[in-house]
N, C-alpha and C positions, 0 to 999 in steps of 0.2 A: 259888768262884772270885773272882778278886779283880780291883775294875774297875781300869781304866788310861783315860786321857784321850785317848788314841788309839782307839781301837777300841769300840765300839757292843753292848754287853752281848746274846746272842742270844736273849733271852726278851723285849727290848723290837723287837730287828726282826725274829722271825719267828714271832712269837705276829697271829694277823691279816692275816699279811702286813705287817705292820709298820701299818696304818691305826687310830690311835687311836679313830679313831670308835667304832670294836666293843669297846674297853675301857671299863669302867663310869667313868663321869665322876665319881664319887666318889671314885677313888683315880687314876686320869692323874695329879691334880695335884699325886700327891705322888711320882711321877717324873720328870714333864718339868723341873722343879730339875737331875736327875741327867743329863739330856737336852743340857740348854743349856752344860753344861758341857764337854764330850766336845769333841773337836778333828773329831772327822768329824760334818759336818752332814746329811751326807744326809737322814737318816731325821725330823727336821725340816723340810727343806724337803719333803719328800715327805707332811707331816702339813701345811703351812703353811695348807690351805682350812682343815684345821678349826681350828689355833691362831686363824685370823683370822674362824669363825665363832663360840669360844669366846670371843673379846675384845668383839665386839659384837654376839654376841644378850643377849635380852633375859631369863636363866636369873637363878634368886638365886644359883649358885655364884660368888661371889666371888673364893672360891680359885682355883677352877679360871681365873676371868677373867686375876685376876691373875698367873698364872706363864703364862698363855696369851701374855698381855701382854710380859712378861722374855723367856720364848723367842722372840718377836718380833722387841725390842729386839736380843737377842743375833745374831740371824741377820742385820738388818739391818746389824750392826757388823764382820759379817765379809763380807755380800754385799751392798752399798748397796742394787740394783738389786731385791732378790728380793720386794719386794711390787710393782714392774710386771709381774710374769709375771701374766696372768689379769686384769690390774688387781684386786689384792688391797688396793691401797691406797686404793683409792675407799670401801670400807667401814670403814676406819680414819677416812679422814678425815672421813665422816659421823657417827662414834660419836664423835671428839676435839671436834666440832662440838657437838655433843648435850650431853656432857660441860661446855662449857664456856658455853653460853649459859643 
């Protein structure tokens, strides 16, 4: 079946319940790419603790930090607001802090 940029492929939202956590973090990170692009955000905002626990724990995956980091980026560019829910952004801005001192 063939993706579209509308609409949320149904092996990525209802495999888990759609909660990444219980996908093997060796391969998440080579769909959330396909994730970020998709015009429905839901199922990213609905993953957003773990994208913002993959960006700044302390793991060697790299990869997986980095497209944690993109769909981040991406979510914030269509919903300014969406790392104050939970204050998500308090641990971003500890890791940008970490990162740059």
């Amino acid at each position: 079946r063939e993706l579209s940029a509308g609409e949320t492929p149904y092996f990525f939202r209802d495999n888990f319940g759609g909660n990444f956590a219980h996908y093997d973090q060796n391969k998440v990170k080579y769909f959330l790419p396909v994730l970020s692009e998709l015009n429905n955000s839901k199922l990213l905002i609905q993953n957003i603790s773990n994208l913002v626990s993959w960006f700044v724990g302390d793991g060697d995956n790299l990869g997986l930090r980095t497209v944690a980091l993109s769909n981040l980026i991406a979510l914030v560019q269509r919903f300014p607001n969406v790392l104050d829910k939970d204050k998500h952004i308090r641990p971003m801005e500890a890791k940008f802090q970490q990162l740059l001192t």
